[in-house]
TIRO-2110 file (N, C-alpha, C; in Angstrom, 1 decimal):
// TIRO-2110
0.8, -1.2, 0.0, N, 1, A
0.0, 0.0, 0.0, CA, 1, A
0.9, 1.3, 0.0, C, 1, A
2.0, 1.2, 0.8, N, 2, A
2.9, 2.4, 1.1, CA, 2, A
3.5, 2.6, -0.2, C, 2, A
3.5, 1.6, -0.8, N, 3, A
4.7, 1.9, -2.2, CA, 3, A
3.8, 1.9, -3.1, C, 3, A
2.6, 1.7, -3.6, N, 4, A
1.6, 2.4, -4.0, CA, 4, A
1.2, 3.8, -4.0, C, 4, A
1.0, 4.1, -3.1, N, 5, A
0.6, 5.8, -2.9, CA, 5, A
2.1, 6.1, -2.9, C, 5, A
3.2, 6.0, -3.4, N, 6, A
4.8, 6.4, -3.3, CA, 6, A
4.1, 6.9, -5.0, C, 6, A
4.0, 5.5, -5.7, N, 7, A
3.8, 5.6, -6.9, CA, 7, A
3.2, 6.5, -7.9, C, 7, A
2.2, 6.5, -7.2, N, 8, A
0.9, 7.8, -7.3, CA, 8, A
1.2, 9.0, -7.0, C, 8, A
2.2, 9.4, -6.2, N, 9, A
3.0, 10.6, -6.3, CA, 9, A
4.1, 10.8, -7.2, C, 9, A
4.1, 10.3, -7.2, N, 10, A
5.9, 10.0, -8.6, CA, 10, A
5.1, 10.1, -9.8, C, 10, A
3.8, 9.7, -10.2, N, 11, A
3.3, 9.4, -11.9, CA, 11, A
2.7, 11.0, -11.3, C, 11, A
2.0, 11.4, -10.7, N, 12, A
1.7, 12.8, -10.6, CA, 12, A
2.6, 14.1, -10.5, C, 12, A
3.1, 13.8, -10.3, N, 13, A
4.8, 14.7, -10.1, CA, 13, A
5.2, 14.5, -12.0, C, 13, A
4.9, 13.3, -12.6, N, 14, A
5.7, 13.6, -13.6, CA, 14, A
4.6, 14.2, -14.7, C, 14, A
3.5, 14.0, -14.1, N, 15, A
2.1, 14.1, -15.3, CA, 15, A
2.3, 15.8, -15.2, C, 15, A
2.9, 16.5, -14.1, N, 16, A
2.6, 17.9, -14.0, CA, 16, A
3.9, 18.5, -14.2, C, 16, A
4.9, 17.6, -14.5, N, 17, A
6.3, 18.1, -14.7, CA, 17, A
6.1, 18.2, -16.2, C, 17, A
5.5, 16.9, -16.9, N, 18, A
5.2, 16.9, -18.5, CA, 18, A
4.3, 18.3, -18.8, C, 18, A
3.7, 18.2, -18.2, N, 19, A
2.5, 19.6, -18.6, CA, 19, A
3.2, 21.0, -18.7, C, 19, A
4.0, 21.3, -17.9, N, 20, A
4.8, 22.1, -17.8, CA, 20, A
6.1, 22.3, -18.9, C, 20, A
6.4, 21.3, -18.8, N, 21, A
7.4, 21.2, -20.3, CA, 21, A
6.7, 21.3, -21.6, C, 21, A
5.2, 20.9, -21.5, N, 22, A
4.6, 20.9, -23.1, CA, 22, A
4.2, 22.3, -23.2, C, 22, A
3.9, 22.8, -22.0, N, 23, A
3.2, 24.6, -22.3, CA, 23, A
4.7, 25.2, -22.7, C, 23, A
5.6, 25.4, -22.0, N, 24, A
6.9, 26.0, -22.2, CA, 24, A
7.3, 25.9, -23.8, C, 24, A
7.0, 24.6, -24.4, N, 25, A
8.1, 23.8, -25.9, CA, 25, A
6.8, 24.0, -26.7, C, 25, A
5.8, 24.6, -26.3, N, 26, A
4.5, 25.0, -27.2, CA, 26, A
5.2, 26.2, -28.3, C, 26, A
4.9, 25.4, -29.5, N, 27, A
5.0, 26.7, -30.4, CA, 27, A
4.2, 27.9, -30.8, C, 27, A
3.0, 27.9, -30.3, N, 28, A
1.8, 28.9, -30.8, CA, 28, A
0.5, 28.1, -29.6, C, 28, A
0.1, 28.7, -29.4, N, 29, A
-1.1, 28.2, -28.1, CA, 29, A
-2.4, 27.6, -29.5, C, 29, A
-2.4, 28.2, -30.7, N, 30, A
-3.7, 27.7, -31.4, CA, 30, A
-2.8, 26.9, -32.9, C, 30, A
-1.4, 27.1, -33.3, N, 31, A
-1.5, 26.9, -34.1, CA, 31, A
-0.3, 25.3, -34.0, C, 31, A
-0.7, 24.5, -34.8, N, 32, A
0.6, 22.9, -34.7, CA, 32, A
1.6, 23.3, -35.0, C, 32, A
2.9, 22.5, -35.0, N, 33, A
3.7, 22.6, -35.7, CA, 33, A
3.6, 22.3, -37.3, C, 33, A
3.1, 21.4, -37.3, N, 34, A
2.6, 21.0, -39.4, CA, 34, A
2.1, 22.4, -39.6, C, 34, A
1.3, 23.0, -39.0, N, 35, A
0.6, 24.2, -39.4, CA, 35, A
1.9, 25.6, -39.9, C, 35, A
2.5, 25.3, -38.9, N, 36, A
3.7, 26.6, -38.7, CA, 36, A
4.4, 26.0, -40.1, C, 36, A
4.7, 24.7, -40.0, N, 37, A
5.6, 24.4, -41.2, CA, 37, A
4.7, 24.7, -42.4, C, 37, A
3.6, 24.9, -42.7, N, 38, A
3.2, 24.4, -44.2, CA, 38, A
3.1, 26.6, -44.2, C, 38, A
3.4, 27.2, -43.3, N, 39, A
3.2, 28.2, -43.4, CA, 39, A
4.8, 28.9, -44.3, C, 39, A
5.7, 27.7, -43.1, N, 40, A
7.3, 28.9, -43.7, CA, 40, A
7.8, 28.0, -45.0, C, 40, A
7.0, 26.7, -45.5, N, 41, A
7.4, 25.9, -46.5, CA, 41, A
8.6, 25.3, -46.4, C, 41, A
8.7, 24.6, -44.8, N, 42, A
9.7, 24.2, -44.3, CA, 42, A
9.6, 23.3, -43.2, C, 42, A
10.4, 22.7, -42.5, N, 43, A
10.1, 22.3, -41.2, CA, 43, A
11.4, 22.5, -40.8, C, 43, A
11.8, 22.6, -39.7, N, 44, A
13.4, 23.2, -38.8, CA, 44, A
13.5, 22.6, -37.4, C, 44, A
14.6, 21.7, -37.5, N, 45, A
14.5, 21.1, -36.4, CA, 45, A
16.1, 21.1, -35.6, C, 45, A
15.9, 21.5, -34.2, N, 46, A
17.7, 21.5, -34.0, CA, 46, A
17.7, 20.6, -33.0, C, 46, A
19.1, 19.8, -33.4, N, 47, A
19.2, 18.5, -32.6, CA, 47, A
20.8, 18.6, -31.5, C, 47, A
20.3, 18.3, -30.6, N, 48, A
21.7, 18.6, -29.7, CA, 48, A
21.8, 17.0, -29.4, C, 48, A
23.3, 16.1, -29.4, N, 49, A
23.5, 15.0, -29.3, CA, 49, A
24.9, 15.1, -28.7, C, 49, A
24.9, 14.3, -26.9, N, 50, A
26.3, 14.8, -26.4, CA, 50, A
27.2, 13.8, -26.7, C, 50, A
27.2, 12.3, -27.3, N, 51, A
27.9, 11.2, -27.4, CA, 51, A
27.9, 11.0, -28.4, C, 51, A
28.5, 10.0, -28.7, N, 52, A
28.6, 8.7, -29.9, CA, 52, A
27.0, 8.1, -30.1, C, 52, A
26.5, 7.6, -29.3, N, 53, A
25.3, 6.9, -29.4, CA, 53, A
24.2, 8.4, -29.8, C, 53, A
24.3, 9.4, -29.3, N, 54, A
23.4, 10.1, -29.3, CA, 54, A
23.4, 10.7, -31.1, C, 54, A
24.4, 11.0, -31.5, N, 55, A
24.9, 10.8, -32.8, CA, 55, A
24.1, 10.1, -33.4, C, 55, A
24.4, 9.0, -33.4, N, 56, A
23.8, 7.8, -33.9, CA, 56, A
22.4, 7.8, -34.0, C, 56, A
21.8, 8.0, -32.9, N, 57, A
20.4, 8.4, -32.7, CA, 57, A
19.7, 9.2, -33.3, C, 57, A
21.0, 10.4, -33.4, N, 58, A
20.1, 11.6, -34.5, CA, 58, A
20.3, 11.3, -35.5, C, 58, A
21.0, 10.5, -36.1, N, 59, A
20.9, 10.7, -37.4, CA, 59, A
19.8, 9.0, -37.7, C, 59, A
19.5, 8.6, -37.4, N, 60, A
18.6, 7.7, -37.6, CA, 60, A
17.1, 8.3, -37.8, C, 60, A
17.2, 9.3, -36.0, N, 61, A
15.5, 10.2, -36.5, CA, 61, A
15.6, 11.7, -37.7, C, 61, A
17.2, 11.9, -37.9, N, 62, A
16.6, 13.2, -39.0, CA, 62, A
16.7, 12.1, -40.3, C, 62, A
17.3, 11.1, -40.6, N, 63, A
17.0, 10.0, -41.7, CA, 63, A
15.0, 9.9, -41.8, C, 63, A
14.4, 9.6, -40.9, N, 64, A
13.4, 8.8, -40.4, CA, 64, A
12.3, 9.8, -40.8, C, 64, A
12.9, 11.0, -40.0, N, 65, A
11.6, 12.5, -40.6, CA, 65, A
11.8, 12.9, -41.9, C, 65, A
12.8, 12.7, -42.4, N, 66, A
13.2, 12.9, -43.9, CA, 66, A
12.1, 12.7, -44.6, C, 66, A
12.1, 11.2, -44.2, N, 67, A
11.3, 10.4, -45.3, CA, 67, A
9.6, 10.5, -45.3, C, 67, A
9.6, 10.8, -43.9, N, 68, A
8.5, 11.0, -43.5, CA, 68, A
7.3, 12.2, -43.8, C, 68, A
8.2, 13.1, -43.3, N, 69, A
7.8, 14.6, -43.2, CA, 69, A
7.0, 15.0, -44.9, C, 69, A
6.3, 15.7, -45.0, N, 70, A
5.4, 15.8, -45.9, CA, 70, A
6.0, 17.6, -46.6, C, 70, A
7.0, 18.4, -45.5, N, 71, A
7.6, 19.3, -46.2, CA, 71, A
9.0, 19.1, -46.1, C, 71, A
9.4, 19.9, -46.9, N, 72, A
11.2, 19.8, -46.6, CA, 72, A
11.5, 20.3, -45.4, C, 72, A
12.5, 18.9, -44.8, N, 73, A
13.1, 19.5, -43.3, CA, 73, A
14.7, 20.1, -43.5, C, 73, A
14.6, 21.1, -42.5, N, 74, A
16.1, 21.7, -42.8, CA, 74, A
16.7, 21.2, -40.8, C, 74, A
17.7, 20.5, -41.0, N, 75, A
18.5, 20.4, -39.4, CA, 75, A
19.4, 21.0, -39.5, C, 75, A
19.5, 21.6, -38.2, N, 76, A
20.4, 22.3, -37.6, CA, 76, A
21.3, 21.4, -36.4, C, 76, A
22.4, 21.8, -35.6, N, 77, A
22.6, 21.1, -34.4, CA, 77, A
23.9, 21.5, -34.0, C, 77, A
24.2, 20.1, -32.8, N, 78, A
25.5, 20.0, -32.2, CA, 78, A
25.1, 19.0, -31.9, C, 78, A
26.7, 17.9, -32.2, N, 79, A
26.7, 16.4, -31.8, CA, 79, A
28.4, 16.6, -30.6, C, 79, A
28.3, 15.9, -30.5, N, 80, A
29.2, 14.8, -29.4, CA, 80, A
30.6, 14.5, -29.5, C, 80, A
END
């Protein structure tokens, strides 16, 4: 029971830590990001990667949105 209600403070602490991070990394309160992109006929993404692996990582998801993304993406960054 005790590490139960532990838990229930820990998933609530992060449910309000997430909420906080999404209002802050909000781009426009009404408008998406697809929206902003189909506006500047672009999408712009900056990737900060501090290792080898993180490296690795980015370049797998800017490969991945490449293919994906429905406008041209331009990356920007700093790797590792």
């Amino acid at each position: 029971m005790f590490l139960r209600s532990l838990w229930n403070v820990r998933i609530g602490m992060n449910t309000s830590f997430f909420t906080v991070v999404k209002r802050s990394l909000s781009v426009s309160g009404r408008e998406s990001v697809r929206d902003l992109a189909s506006k500047d006929g672009e999408l712009r993404v900056f990737v900060v990667a501090g290792e080898v692996s993180g490296d690795i990582i980015a370049a797998r998801f800017m490969k991945s949105l490449r293919r994906l993304s429905p406008f041209p993406v331009r990356f920007a960054g700093v790797g590792g």
